[in-house]
C-alpha positions in Angstrom: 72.7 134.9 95.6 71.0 133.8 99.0 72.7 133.5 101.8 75.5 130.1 101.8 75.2 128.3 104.6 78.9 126.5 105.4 79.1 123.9 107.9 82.6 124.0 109.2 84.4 120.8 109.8 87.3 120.6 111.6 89.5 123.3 113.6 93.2 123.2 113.2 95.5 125.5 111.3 93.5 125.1 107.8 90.2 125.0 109.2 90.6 128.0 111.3 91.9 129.9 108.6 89.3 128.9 106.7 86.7 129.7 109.0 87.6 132.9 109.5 87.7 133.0 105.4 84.2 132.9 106.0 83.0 134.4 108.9 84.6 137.8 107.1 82.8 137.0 103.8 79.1 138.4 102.5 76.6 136.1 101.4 77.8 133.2 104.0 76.6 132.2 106.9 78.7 129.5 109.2 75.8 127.7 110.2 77.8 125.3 112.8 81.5 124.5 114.0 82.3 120.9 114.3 85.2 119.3 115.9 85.7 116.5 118.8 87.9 118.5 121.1 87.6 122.1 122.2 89.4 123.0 119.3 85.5 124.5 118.1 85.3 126.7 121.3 88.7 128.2 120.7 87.8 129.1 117.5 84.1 130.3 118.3 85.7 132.4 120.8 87.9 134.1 117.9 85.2 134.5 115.8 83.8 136.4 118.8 81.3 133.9 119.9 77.5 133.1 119.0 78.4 130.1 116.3 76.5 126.9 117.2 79.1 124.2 117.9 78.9 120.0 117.5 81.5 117.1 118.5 79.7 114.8 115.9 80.1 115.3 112.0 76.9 113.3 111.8 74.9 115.2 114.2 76.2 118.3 112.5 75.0 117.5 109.4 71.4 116.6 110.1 70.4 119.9 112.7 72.2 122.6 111.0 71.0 121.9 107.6 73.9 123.2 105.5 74.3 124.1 101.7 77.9 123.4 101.7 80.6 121.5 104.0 84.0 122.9 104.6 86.4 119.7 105.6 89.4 120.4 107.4 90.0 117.1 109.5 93.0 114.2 109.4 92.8 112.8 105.8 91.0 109.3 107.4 88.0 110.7 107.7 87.8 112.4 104.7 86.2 110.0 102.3 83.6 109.3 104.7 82.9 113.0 105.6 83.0 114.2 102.0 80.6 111.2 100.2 78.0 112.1 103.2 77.9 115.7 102.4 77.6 114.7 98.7 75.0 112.8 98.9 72.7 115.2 101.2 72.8 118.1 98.6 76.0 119.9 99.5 78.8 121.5 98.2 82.0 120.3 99.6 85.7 122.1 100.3 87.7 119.7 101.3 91.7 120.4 102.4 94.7 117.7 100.8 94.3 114.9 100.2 91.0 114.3 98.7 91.3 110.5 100.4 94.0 108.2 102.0 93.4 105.9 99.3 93.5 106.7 95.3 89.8 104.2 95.6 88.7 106.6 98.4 89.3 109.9 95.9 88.0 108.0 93.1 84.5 107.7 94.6 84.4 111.3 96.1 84.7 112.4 92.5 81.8 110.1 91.6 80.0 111.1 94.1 80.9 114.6 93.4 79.8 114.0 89.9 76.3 111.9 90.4 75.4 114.8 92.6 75.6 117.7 90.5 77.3 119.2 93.7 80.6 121.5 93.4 83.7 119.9 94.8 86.9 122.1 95.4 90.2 119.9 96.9 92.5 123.1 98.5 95.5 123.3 96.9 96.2 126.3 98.4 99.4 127.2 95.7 97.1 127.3 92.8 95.7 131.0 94.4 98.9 132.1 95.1 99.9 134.6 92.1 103.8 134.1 92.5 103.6 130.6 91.9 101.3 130.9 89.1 104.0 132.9 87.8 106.6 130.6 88.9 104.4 127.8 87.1 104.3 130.2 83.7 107.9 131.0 83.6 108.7 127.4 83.7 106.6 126.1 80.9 108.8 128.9 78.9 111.9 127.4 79.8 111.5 124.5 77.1 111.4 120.6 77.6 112.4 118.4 79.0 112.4 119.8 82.3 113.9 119.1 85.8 112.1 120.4 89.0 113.1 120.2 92.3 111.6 120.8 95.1 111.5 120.1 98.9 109.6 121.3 101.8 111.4 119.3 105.3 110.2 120.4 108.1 111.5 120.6 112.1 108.3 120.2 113.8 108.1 120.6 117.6 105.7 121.4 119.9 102.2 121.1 118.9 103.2 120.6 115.1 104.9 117.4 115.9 101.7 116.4 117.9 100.0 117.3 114.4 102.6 115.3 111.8 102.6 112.3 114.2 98.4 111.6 114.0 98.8 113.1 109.8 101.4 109.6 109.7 98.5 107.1 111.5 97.4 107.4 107.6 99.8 108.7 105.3 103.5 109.7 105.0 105.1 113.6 104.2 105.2 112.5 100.6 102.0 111.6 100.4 100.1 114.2 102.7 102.4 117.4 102.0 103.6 115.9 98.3 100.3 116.2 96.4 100.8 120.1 96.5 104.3 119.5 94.4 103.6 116.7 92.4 100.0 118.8 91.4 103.1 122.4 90.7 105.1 119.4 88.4 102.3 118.0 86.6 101.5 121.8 86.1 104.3 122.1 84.7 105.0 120.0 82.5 101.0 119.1 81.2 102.9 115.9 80.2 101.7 111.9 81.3 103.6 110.3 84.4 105.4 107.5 83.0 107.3 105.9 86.4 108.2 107.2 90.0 110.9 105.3 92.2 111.2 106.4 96.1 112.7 105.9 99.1 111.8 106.6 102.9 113.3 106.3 106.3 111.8 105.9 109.8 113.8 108.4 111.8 112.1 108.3 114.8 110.6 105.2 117.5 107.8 108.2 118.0 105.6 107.1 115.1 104.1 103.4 114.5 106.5 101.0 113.1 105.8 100.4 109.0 105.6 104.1 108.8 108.2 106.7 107.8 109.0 110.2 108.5 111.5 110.8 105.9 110.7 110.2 101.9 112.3 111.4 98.8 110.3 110.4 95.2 111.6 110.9 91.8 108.8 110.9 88.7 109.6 110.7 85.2 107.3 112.5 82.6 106.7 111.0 79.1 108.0 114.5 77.5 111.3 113.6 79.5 110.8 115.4 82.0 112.0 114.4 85.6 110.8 116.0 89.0 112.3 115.3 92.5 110.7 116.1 95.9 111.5 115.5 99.1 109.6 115.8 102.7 110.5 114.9 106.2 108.7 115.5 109.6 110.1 115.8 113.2 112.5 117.7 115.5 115.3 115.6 114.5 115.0 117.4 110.9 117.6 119.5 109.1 116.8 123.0 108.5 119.8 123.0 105.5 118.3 123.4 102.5 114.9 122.7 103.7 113.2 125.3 101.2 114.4 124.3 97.7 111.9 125.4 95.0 113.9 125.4 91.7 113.1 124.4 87.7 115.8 123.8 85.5 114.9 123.7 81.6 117.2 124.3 78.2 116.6 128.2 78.2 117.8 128.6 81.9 116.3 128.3 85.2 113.9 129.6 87.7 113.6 129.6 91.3 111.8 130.8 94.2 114.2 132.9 96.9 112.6 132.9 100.4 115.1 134.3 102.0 113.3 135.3 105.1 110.5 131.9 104.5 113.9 130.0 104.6 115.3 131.1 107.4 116.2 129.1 110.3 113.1 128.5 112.9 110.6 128.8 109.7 110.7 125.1 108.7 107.0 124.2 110.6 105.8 127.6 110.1 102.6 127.2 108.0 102.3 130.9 107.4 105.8 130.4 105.8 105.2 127.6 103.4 103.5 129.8 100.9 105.8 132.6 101.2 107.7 133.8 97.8 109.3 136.9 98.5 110.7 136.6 94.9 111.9 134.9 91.8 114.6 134.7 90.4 115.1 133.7 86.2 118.4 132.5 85.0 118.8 132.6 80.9 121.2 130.1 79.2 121.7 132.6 76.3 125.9 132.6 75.8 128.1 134.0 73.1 130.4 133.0 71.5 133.1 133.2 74.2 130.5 130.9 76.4 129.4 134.5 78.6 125.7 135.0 79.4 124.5 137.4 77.5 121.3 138.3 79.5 121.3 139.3 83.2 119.2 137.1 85.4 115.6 138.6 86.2 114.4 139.4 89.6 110.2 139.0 89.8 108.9 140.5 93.1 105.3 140.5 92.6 103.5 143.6 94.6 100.7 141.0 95.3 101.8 138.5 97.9 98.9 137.7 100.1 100.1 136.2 103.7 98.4 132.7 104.6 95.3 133.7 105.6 94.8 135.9 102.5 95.2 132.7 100.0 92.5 130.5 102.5 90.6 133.8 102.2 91.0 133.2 97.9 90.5 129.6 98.0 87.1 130.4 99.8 86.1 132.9 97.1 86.6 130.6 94.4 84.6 127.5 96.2 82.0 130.3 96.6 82.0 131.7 93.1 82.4 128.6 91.5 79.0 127.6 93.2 77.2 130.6 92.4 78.4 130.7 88.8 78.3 127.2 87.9 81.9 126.4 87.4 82.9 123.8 85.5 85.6 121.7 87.9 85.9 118.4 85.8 89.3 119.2 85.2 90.3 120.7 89.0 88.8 117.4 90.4 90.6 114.9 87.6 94.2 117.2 88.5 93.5 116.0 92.4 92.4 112.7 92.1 95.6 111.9 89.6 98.7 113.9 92.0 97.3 111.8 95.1 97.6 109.0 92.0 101.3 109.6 91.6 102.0 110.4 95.4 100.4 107.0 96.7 102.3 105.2 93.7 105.7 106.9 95.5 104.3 105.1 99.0 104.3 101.7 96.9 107.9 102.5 95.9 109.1 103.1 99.1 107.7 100.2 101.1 108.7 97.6 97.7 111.7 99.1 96.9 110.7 98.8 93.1 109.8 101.1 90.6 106.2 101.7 90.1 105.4 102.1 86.7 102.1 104.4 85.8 99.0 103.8 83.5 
């Protein structure tokens, strides 16, 4: 395979990591770094220097002639970004959400599709080996199921700068939600039937209309009921911020993060993908009503650290360009969990339950 030239897009958090993904990898060549503030130089310095760097996507696009686009900026401006790459002959990575509209991600996948391009959305958890194991002992604990999960988070300092310009366009449900509801739907492999949700504005620091604080509920036409919950801001709890648990007939499982969960870790992206274990609960009794089993304690030898999964995600968009990959099903699995998470934002600004098609 020639060399890939990636135009990187975008400098923060996941499109450093991502960068750097690539700047380590054979085969690719980061052919420009794009962002409006000096983000890019920051991050050309890391990367020890030499990259060419632009303040205009558009610019970007047209003088460094890539073969692929790596989109790490706030969700607005990825429709826009994403269609334009599309539709110059390139392969597009994109970070959550796809679009801030379910209409924007529906024509990124037809653009996707009309061009014969690759498109890969980064849900980061899906190259993360301990929660595809979390994932496959939960489909064994029987149906219906009940997941819940939560990721709240106390952001100060520069992440609270970040989650206040993520809520100009969408809420914690939506933005940090579509990872969960995409681990549910997982899951269960089952059709949303209804969600219900509710949201609070916590805080005179974001615009008014928006909220900083949502919880959703969605019901599964197998029965099965999931729960999530997100909030954003210093004001934030760090009790039970971390709750990563699936409840089915046969027992439980659940992730333990004991150091992830620990106080201080709430805004730490390097701890949002942590593991550290897993614990699985059997509901065998006898006939006195005793467990009969022990509970099982999974501590998988392989847990890459947050850079180590961007590094995976970017070996996959790159392998699934060179070897023809078949993403039909990766791209229909993104455009429907930002599906169910925008249908929670109708339920919490109506108050009504939103009913599914």
């Amino acid at each position: 395979m020639k060399s890939l030239r990636v135009l990187v897009v975008g400098c923060g958090n996941m499109g450093a990591s991502h960068a750097t993904a690539f700047h380590e990898m054979d085969n690719v060549e980061i052919c420009g770094i794009v962002s409006t503030g000096e983000s890019k130089s920051v991050l050309n310095k890391k990367l020890g220097g030499g990259y060419t760097l632009y303040g205009d996507y558009y610019k970007a696009m047209k003088q460094s002639s890539p073969d692929a686009v790596c989109i790490s900026t706030y969700p607005d401006t990825h429709e826009a970004f994403a269609i334009h790459a599309l539709e110059n002959d390139c392969h597009v990575f994109i970070e959550k959400p796809l679009a801030d509209t379910v209409l924007g991600a529906e024509k990124v996948a037809a653009a996707a599709k009309k061009s014969g391009k690759k498109l890969v959305v980064g849900y980061i958890l899906r190259h993360h080996p301990s929660w595809e194991k979390f994932i496959e002992l939960a489909q064994g604990l029987g149906k219906p199921l009940v997941m819940r999960m939560n990721l709240n988070q106390q952001s100060h300092g520069i992440m609270w700068n970040v989650h206040r310009n993520l809520m100009k366009s969408l809420s914690p449900i939506v933005d940090c939600g579509v990872h969960y509801i995409d681990v549910m739907c997982q899951m269960v492999r089952s059709k949303p039937m209804q969600v219900s949700a509710i949201g609070a504005r916590l805080t005179e620091d974001i615009p008014a209309g928006n909220y900083n604080y949502g919880q959703l509920q969605i019901r599964f036409e197998d029965g099965s009921i999931g729960w999530y919950e997100a909030g954003w801001g210093p004001m934030m709890s760090e009790t039970a911020f971390f709750v990563k648990d699936v409840i089915g007939p046969k027992g439980c499982v659940s992730i333990v993060a004991k150091e992830a969960g620990s106080k201080g870790k709430s805004d730490s992206v390097e701890a949002h993908t942590k593991t550290e274990s897993i614990r699985l609960h059997h509901a065998d009794i006898d006939a006195a009503n005793m467990f009969v089993k022990d509970d099982e304690w999974i501590n998988l030898e392989d847990e890459p650290d947050h850079q180590e999964l961007c590094n995976r995600e970017q070996r996959y968009f790159v392998n699934a360009i060179a070897e023809n990959i078949d993403l039909t099903d990766h791209i229909d699995d993104a455009v429907n969990s930002l599906r169910i998470a925008f249908a929670c934002d109708e339920s919490v600004r109506t108050g009504q339950v939103v009913h599914l098609k």
